[in-house]
C-alpha positions in Angstrom: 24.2 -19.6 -25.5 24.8 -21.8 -22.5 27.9 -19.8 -21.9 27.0 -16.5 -22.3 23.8 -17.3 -19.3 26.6 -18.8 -17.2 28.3 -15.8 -17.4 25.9 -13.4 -17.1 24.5 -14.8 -14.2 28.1 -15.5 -12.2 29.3 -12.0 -13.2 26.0 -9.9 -11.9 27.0 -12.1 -8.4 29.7 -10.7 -7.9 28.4 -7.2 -9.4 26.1 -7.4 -6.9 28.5 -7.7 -3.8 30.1 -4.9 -5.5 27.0 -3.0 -5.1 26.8 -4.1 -1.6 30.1 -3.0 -0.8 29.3 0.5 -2.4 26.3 0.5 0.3 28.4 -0.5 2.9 28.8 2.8 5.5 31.5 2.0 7.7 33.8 4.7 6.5 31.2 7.4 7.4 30.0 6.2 10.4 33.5 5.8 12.3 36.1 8.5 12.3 39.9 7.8 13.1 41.4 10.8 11.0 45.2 10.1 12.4 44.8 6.0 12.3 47.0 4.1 9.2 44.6 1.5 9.7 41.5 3.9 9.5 43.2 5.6 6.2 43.5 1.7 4.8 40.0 1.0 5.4 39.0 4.2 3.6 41.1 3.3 1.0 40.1 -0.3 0.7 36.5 1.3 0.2 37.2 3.9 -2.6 39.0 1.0 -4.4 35.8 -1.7 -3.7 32.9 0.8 -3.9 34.3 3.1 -7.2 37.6 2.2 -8.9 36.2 -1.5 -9.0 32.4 -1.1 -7.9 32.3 1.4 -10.4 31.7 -1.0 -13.1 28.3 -2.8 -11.5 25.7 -0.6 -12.1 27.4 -0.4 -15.9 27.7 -4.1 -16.0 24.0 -4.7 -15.0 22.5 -2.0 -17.4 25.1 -3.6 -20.6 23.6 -7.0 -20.1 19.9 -6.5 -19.5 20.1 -4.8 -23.3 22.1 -7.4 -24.7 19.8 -10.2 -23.2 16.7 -8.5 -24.3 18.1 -7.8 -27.8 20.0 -10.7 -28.8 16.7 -12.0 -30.3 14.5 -8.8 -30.2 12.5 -8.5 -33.2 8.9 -6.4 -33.7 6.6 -9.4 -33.8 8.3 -10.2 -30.2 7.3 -7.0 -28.9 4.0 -8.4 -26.6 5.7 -11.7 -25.2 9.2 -9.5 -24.6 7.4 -6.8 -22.3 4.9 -9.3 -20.4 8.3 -11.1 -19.8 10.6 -8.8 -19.2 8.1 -6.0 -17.3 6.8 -9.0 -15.3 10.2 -9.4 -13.4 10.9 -6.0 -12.8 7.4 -4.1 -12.5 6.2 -7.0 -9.9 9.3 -6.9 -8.0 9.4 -3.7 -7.8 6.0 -2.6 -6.6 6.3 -5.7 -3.7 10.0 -4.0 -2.4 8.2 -0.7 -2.5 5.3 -1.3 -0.8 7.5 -3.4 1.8 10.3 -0.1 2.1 7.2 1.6 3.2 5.9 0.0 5.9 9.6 -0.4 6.8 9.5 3.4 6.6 6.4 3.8 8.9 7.8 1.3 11.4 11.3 3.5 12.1 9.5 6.6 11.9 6.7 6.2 14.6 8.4 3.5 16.4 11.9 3.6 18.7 13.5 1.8 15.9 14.0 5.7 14.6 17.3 5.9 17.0 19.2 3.1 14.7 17.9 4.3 11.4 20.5 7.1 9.9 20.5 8.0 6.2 16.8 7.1 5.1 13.8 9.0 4.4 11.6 9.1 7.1 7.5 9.0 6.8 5.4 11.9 6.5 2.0 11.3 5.8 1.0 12.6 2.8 -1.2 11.2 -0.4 2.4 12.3 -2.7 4.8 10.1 -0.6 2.8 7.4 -0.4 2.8 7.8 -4.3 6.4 8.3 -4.5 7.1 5.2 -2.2 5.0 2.6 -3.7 5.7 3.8 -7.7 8.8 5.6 -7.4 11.3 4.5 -4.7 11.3 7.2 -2.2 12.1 4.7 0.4 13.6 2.6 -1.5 16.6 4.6 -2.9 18.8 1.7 -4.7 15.3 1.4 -6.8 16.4 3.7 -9.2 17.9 1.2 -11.5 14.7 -0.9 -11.8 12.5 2.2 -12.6 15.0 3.1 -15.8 15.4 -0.4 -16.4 11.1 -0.3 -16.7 11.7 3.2 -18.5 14.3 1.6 -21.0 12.0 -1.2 -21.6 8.9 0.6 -22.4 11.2 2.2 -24.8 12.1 -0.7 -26.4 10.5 -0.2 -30.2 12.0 3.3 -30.1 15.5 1.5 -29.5 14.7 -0.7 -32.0 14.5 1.5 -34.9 17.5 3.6 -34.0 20.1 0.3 -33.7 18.4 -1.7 -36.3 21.1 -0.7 -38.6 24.2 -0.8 -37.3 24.9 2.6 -39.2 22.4 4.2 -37.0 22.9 2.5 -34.1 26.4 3.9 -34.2 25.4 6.9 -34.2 22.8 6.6 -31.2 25.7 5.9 -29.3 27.8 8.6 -29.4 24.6 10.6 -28.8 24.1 8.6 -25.4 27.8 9.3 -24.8 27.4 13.0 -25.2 23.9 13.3 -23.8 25.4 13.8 -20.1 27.5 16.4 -21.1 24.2 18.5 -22.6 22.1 17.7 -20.2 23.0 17.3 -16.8 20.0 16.0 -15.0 17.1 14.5 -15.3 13.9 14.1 -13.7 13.6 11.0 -14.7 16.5 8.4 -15.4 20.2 8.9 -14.8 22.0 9.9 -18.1 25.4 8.5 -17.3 24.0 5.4 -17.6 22.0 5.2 -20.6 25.2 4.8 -22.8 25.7 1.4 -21.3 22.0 0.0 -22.0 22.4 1.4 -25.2 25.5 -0.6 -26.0 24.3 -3.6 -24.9 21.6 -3.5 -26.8 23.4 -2.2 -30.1 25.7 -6.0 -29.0 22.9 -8.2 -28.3 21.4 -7.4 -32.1 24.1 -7.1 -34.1 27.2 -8.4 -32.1 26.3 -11.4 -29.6 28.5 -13.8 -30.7 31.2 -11.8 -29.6 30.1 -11.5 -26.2 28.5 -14.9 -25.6 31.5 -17.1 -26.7 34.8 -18.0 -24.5 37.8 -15.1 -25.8 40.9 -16.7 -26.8 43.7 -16.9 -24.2 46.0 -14.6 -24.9 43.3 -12.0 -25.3 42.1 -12.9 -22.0 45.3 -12.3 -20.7 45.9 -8.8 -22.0 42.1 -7.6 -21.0 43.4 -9.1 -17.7 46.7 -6.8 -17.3 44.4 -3.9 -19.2 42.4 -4.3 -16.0 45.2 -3.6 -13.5 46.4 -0.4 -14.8 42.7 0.7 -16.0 42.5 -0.2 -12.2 45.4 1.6 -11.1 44.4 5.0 -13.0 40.9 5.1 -11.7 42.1 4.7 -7.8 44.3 7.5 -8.5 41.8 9.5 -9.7 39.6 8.7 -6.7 42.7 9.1 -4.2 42.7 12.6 -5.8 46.0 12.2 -7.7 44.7 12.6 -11.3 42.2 14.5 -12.3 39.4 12.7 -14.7 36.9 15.0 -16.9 33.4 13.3 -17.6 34.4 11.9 -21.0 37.6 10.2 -19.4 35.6 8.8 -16.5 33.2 7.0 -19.1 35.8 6.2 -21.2 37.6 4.1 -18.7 34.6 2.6 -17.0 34.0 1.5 -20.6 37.7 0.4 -21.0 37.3 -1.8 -17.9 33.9 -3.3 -17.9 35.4 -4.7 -21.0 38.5 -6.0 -20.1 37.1 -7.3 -17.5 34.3 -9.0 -19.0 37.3 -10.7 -21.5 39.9 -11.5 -18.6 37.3 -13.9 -16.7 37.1 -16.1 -19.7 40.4 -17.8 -18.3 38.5 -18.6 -14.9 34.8 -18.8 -15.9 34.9 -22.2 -17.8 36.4 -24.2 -14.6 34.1 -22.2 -12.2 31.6 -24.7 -10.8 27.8 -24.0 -10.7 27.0 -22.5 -7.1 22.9 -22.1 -6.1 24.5 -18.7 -4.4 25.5 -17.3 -8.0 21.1 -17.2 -8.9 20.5 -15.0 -5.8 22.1 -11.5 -7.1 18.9 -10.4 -7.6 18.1 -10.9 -3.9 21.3 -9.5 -3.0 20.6 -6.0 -4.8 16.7 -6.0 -3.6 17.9 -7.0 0.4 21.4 -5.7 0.8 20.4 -2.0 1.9 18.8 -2.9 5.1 21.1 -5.8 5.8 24.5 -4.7 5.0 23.2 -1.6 7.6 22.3 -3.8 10.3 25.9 -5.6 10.4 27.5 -1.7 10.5 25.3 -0.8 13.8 26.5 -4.2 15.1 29.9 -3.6 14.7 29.6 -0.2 15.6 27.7 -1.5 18.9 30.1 -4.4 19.9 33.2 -2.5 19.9 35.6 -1.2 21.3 35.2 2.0 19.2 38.4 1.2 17.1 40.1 1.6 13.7 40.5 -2.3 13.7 36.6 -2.5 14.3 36.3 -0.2 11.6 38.6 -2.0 9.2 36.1 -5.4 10.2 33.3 -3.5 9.2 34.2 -3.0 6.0 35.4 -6.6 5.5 32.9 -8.5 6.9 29.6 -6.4 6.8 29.4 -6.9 3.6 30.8 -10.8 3.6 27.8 -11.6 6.2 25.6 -9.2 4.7 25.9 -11.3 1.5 25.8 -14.3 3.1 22.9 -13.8 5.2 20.8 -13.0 1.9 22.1 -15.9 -0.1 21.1 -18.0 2.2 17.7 -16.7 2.8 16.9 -16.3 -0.9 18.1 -20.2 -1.1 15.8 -21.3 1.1 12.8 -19.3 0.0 13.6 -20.5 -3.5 13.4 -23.9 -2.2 10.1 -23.7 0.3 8.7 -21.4 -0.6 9.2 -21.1 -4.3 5.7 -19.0 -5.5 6.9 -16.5 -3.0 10.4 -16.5 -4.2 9.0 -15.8 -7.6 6.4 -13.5 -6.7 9.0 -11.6 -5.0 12.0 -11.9 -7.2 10.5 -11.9 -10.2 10.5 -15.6 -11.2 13.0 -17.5 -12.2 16.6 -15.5 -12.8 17.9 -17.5 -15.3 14.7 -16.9 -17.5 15.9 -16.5 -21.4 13.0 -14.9 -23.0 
């Protein structure tokens, strides 16, 4: 299993920066509309933020089933939830609480003139509810709180994959369900086939995910990738049109081939301390990645090269800037780090 945490954990890195880089707001807040360079930036964004950063969210939600199934049985149930609610419930509620009094400080303070795209404070017993428990002011907190629902849910998910008949069967259901149901009030349905599917893996398929893939299957997922790729930034450039089931199917098709290709690069890629701080990077990256866009929108000249730096480099510092915080509260002060973070990231309960 040594391999399949080493993976996990370098992959959600770089899932991670994807997600910054889907955050990152440079292409709405400068406007060049007759600039090649300002139509390259836009384009360098759909490609980082959907055809590619399309698969993090995915990614993330595949591999917390398959970690908390690959050993899931019902006498496990207690010690799985104090484990596994303990790193997201905690978290969560700190980051909440925090986004709020960030919240009150831009809303009665003259901080409100840099702030663009948040909620702002109303007093009110319901949003103080909604910020500490939901993630009113926290709006990337979404995927903890159906992570927290999926987990509560865990004994119910249990006795629909148990058999791998079944379990079959619950997928296609969670492949439908978004095309029944639209919304819901309470956890996004294009998402719940991917936790399902990791956790149908992680009890009945691991071994398949957790070992090195041979070579020349590597290779193949690899050139899969390019043209799964190449389809989906057509389809966000507006050239092809792809219906609900199609846009699944090939953000399916390419968190897998992508997951395969890596095995050429993953077994020589050395162990970096900035790999364990994704989870740091997902909690911090809103308000970070943000400040580097006002700075680059302050420094200027007003420009479609500035703009094309901004969506370079905001997120490279914006990562950075994280890492490197997270490093060194992991290392001085480590019961914060793990009263904020959850505890240890590489935990394998």
């Amino acid at each position: 299993m040594k391999y399949f945490w080493k993976k996990k954990t370098i992959l959600s890195f770089f899932a991670a920066v994807l997600i910054v880089a889907i955050h990152n707001s440079t292409t709405s807040q400068f406007n060049f509309p007759d600039s090649a360079i300002s139509e390259a930036t836009k384009a360098l964004h759909n490609f980082l933020a959907y055809a590619l950063g399309g698969i993090a969210v995915p990614f993330f939600f595949f591999m917390s089933g398959a970690a908390l199934f690959r050993n899931y049985n019902p006498d496990k149930f207690r010690d799985k939830m104090r484990s596994r609610l303990g790193k997201l419930v905690v978290p969560f509620l700190v980051w909440n609480t925090i986004g709020l009094l960030v919240a009150l400080a831009y809303t009665y303070t003259p901080l409100r003139q840099f702030v663009s795209g948040r909620e702002f404070f109303e007093p009110s017993v319901k949003n103080l509810f909604e910020g500490i428990f939901l993630y009113k002011y926290n709006f990337h907190f979404w995927f903890m709180f159906d992570l927290i629902i999926y987990t509560l849910l865990t004994p119910v998910i249990y006795g629909l994959i148990k058999r791998k008949t079944s379990g079959m069967l619950f997928l296609v259901g969670l492949f439908v369900l978004p095309l029944l149901v639209k919304t819901s009030p309470v956890i996004k349905l294009e998402f719940t086939v991917f936790y399902g599917l990791g956790c149908y893996i992680g009890k009945h398929h691991l071994r398949r995910i957790a070992t090195r893939s041979p070579r020349r299957a590597s290779i193949i997922c690899g050139l899969m990738s390019l043209v799964l790729l190449a389809i989906r930034m057509l389809a966000v450039s507006g050239f092809i049109h792809l219906t609900v089931i199609g846009s699944q199917l090939s953000l399916l098709a390419l968190l897998s081939c992508i997951y395969f290709a890596v095995d050429l690069w993953l077994p020589k890629a050395a162990d970096r301390r900035c790999y364990d701080q994704f989870f740091p990077i997902y909690v911090l990256h809103p308000y970070v990645v943000a400040l580097f866009v006002k700075i680059f929108k302050t420094i200027g000249p007003n420009s479609p090269a500035i703009m094309l730096a901004s969506e370079l480099l905001a997120t490279l510092f914006a990562v950075i800037v994280i890492t490197k915080l997270a490093d060194i509260w992991q290392r001085r002060l480590p019961k914060f780090y793990a009263f904020a973070f959850g505890g240890a990231l590489r935990s394998k309960s």
